[in-house]
C-alpha positions in Angstrom: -17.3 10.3 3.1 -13.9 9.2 1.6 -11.6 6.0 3.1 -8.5 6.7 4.6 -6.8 3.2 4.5 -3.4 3.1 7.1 -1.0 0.6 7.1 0.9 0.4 10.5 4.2 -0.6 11.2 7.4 -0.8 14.1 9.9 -2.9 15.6 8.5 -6.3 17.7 6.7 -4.9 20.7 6.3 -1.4 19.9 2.5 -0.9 20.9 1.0 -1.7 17.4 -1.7 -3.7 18.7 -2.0 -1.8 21.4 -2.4 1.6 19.1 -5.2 0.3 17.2 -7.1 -0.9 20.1 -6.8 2.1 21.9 -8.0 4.1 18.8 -11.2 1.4 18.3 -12.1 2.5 21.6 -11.6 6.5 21.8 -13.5 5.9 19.0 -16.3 4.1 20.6 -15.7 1.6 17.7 -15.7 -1.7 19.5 -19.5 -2.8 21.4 -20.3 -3.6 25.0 -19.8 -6.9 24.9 -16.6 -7.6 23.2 -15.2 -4.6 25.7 -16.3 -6.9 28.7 -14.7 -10.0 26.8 -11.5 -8.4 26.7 -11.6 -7.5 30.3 -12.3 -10.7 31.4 -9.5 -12.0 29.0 -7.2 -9.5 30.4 -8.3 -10.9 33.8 -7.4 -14.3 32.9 -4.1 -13.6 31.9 -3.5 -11.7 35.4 -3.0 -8.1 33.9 -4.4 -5.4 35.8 -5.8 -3.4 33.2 -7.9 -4.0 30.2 -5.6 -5.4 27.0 -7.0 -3.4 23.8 -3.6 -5.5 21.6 -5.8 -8.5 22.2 -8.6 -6.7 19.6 -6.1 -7.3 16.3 -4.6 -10.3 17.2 -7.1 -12.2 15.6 -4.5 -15.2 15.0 -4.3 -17.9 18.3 -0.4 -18.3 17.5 -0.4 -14.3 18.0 -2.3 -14.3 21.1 0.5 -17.2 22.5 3.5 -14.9 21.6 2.3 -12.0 21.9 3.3 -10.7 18.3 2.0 -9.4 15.3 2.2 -12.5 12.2 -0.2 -11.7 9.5 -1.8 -8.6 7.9 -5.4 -7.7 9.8 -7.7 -4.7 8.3 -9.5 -3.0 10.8 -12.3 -0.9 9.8 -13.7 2.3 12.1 -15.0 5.8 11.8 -15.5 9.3 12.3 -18.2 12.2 11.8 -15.2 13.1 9.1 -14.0 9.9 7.8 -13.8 6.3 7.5 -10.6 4.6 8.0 -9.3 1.1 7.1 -6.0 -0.3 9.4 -3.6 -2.5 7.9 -1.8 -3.9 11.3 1.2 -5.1 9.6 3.9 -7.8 11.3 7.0 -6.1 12.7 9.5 -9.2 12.3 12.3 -9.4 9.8 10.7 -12.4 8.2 7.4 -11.0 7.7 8.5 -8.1 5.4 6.6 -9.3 2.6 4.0 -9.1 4.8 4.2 -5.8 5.4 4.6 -5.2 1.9 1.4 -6.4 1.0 -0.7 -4.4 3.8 1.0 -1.5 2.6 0.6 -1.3 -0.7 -3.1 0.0 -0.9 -2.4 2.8 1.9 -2.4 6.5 1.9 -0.1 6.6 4.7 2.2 4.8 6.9 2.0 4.8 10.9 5.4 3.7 12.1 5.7 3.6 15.8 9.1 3.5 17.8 9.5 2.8 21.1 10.7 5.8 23.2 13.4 3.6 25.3 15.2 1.8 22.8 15.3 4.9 19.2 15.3 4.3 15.9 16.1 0.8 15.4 17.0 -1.7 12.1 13.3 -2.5 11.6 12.4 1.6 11.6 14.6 2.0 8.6 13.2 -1.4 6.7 9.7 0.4 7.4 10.2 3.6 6.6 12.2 2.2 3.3 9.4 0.1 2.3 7.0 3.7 2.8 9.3 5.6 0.5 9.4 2.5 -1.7 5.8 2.8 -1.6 5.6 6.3 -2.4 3.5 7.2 0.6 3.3 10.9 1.1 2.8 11.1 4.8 4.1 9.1 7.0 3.4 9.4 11.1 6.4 8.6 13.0 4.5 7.8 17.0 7.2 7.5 19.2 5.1 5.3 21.9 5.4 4.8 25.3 6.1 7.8 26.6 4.7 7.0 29.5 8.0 4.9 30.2 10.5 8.0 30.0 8.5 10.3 32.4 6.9 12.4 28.5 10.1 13.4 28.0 10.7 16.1 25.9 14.5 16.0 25.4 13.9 12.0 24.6 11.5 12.8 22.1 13.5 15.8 20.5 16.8 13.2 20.4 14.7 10.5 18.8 13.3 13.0 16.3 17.0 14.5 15.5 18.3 10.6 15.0 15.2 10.0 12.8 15.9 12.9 10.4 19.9 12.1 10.3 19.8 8.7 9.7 16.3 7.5 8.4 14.8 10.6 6.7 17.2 11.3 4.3 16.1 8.3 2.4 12.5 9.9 1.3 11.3 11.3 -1.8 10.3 15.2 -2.5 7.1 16.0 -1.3 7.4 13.3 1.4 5.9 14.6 4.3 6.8 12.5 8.1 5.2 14.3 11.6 6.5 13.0 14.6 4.2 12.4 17.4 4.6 11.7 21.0 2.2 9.2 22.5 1.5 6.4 24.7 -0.8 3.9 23.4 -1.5 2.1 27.1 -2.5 5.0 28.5 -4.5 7.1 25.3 -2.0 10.3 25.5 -2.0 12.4 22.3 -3.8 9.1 20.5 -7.6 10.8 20.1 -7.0 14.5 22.0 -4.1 16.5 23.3 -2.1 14.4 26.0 -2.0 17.5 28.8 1.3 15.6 30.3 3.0 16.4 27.0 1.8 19.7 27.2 5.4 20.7 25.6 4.1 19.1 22.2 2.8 22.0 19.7 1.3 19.6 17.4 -1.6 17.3 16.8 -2.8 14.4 18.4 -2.9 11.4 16.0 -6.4 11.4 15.4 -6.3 15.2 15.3 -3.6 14.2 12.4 -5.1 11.9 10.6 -8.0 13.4 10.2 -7.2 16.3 7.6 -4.3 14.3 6.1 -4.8 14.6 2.3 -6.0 10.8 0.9 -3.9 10.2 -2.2 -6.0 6.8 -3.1 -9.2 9.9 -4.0 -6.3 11.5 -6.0 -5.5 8.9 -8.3 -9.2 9.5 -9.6 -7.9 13.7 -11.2 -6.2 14.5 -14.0 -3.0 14.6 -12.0 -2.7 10.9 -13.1 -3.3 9.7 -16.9 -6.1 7.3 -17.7 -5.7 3.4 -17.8 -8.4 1.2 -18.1 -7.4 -2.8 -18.9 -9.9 -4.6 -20.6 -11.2 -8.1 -18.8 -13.5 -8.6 -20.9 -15.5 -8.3 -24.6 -19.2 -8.0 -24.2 -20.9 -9.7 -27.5 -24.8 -10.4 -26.4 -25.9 -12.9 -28.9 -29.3 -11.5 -29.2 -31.4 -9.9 -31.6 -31.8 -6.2 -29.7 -27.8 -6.0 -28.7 -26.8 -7.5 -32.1 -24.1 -4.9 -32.6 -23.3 -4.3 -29.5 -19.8 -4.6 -28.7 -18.2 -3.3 -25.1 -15.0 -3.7 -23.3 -15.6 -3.9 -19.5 -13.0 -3.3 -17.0 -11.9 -1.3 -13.9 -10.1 2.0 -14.1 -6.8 1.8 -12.4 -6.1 5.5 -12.8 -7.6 8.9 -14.6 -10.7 9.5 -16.0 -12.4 9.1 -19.4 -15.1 11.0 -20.7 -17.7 10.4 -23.3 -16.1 11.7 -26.5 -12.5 10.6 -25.4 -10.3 9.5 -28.0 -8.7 6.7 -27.0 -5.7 4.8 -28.3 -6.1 0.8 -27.9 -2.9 -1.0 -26.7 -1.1 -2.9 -27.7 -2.7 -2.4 -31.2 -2.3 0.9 -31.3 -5.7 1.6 -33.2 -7.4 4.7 -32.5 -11.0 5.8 -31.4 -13.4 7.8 -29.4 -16.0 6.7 -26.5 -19.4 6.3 -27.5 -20.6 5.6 -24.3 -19.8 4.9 -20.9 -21.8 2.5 -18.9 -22.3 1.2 -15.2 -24.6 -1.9 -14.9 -27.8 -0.4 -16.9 -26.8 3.2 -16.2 -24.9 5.2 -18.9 -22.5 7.5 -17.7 -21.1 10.9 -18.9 -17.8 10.1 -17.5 -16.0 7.9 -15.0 -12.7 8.0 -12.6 -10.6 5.5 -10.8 -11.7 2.5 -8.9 -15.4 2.4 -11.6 -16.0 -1.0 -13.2 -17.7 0.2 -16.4 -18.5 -1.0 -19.8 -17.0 1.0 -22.1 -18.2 1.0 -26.4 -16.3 2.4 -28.8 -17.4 5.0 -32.1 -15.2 2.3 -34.5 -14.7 -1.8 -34.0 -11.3 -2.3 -33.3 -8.7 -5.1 -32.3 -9.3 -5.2 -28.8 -9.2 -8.1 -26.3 -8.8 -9.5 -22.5 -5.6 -8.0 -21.4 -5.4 -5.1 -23.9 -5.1 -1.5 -22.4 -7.7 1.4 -23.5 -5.5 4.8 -22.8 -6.4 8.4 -24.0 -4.8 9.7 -27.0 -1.6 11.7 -25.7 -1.6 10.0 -22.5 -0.5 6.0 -23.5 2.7 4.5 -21.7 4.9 3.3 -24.0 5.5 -0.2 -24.7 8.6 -1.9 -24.0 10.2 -5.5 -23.4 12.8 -4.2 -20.9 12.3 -3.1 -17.5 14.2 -2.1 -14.6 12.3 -2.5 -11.3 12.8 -2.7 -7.0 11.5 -6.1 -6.5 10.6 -7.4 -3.1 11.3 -11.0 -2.8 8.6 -13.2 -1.4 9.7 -16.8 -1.9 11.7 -19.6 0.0 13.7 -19.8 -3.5 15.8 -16.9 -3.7 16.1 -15.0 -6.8 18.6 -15.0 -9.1 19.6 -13.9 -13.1 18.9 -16.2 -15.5 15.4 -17.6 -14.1 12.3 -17.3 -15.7 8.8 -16.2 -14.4 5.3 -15.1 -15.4 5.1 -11.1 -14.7 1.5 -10.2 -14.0 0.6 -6.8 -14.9 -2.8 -5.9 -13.9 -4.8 -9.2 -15.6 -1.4 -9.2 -18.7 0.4 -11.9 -18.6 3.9 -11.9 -20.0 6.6 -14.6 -19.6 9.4 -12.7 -18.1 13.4 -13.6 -17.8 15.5 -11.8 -15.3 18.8 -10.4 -17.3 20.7 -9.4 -14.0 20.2 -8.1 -10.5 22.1 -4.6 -10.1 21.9 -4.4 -6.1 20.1 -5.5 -2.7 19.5 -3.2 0.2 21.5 -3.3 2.9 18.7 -2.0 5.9 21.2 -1.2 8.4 23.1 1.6 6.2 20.0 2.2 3.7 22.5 1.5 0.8 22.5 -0.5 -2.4 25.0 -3.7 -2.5 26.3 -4.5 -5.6 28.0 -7.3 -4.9 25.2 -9.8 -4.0 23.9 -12.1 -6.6 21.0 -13.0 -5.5 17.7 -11.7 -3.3 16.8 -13.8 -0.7 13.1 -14.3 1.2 12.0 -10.6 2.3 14.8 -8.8 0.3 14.2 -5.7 -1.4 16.9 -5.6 -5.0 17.3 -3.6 -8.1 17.1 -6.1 -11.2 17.0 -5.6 -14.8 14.1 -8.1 -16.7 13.1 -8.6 -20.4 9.4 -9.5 -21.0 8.2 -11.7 -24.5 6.0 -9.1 -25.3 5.1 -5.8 -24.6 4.3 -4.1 -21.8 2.4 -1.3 -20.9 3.3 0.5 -17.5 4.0 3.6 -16.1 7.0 4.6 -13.8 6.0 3.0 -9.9 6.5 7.0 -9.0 4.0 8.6 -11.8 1.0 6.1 -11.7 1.6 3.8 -8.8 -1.4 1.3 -10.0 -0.1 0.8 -13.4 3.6 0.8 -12.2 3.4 -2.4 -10.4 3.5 -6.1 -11.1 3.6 -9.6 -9.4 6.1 -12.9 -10.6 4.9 -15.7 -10.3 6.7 -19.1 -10.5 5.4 -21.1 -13.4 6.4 -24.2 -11.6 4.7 -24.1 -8.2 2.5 -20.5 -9.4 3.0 -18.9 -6.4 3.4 -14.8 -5.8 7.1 -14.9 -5.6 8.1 -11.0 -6.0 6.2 -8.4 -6.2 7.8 -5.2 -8.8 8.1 -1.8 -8.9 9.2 -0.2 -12.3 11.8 2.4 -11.6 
């Protein structure tokens, strides 16, 4: 049974909360007891029906305001599938946030409330899902119940949606629209019969043959990449020759017989074996942590990148990437950082930064000169050595990277080569 991880997102008081709830319980996901604790908190805070928001927001400063502040991952499932939740913040200033719940998802939930339309925050969402590459995206225009499940408001917020939002996305992008009300569990697990107007799936209905792109990145459709933490040399008598390079594959597959090319040394060879814990393995995909030994001994150590022949990413020293900007400090050219890609380490310098998104018109500024706290900005950066990544769009795992500031060695940005 595959995972289907979700990341959700919307505009402060959208129903986020509320969503997930209602979907732990359709699901019969949550137990008798925590159902009765929420009704008697419910109780306590004088509602008259049972508050399912109060399920994922695990945080007592969320339960005060009634918000969304940091990333929680729910888990439930289905005879079909399992499914991970990413309830993301909906606040400006917790973009980077919602970044980082994101990042890891096969698609993007991103909920609008039916009386106010697309809004600032539903174009920084839906930015940061193209950004993301996510091919489906859910747009659950909630609350329904509020504008009687009307169809000429849904069909309006649809139309503004597509005009203004939409055009944005990538090809093979594909968004659904779905009318719902989360309070009330219309459309969320079965057909809603008061929006008996809607032709299409409820959101569970939806989800549930969506394709999952993190099983994908497993097939040929994506080249192989394995990065090599570390050089197994037993010092014993019965392993004396043994020498293996254990790491998790990011991407691909690799076979026994594989020739491989070994980066950035650029010496070539061909799996001898492939091995899991004391199991040896005729071949491996994505996600695997293996130990992989090689028909010749070559230069390869931590940090170094085992690639099939034909399929390598070329090494460079210059990239250009959309970097979303997680730190107090803003960024600006000139500064240096450490750019960590997978577990290599490179000193990096940023050369310039060629524009910042303005959210409100979905354009690229050029006239800014820096990126501020939970920016998004093009920038131009020279590494000291090497580096070995795809394009963000071809091989999403190998096309990303973190800064971090060699002076305090926090996460300030996180990258995605263009």
């Amino acid at each position: 049974m595959d995972i289907l991880k979700i990341a959700t997102a919307g505009s402060v008081d959208d129903g986020k909360s509320t969503l997930i709830g209602r979907l732990l319980y359709e699901t019969k996901s949550i137990t008798k007891d925590k159902i009765e604790a929420l009704e008697s908190a419910s109780k306590r805070k004088g509602l008259d029906f049972t508050d399912l928001s109060l399920l994922t927001d695990g945080l007592i400063a969320e339960r005060e305001q009634g918000i969304t502040i940091d990333v929680a991952h729910i888990y439930f499932n289905t005879p079909q599938r399992k499914y991970i939740i990413a309830d993301t913040p909906g606040h400006f200033e917790y973009t980077r946030n919602m970044v980082t719940g994101a990042s890891n998802a096969s698609v993007s939930i991103i909920l609008i409330d039916s009386r106010n339309g697309v809004s600032e925050q539903t174009k920084r969402h839906y930015y940061i899902s193209s950004l993301l590459r996510m091919e489906n995206v859910i747009v659950a225009i909630n609350k329904m119940d509020l504008v009687d499940y009307s169809q000429e408001r849904f069909e309006e917020i649809k139309a503004d949606f597509e005009n203004t939002v939409g055009k944005s996305g990538f090809e093979g992008q594909k968004i659904t629209f779905i009318p719902l009300s989360s309070l009330y569990g219309e459309n969320i697990t079965t057909k809603s019969e008061k929006m008996s107007w809607f032709e299409g799936n409820a959101l569970l209905q939806e989800l549930e043959q969506l394709e999952n792109r993190q099983q994908r990145i497993g097939d040929d459709d994506f080249p192989a990449r394995l990065s090599v933490q570390y050089v197994i040399r037993p010092k014993t008598t019965e392993y004396h020759d043994f020498r293996g390079y254990a790491g998790r594959i990011s991407s691909g597959e690799f076979q026994v017989g594989d020739q491989v090319i070994a980066l950035p040394s650029r010496q070539i060879s061909s799996i001898k074996s492939i091995e899991k814990f004391e199991t040896k393995l005729d071949m491996a995909s994505a996600g695997d942590s293996v130990v992989i030994t090689l028909e010749d001994d070559i230069d390869i150590s931590r940090g170094n990148m085992l690639a099939k022949v034909g399929q390598a990413p070329e090494g460079t020293k210059a990239i250009q990437a959309k970097i979303c900007w997680m730190d107090s400090t803003p960024l600006s050219a000139g500064k240096t950082y450490i750019l960590q890609h997978g577990i290599n380490d490179q000193k990096a310098k940023i050369l310039s930064i060629e524009s910042v998104l303005d959210v409100e018109h979905l354009e690229e500024s050029s006239e800014r000169s820096d990126i501020k706290l939970n920016e998004i900005g093009l920038v131009n950066i020279k590494t000291a050595g090497e580096l070995f990544a795809d394009k963000y769009a071809d091989n999403p795992l190998n096309g990303s990277f973190i800064l971090i500031d060699p002076m305090t060695n926090n996460t300030a940005g996180l990258g995605f080569i263009q």
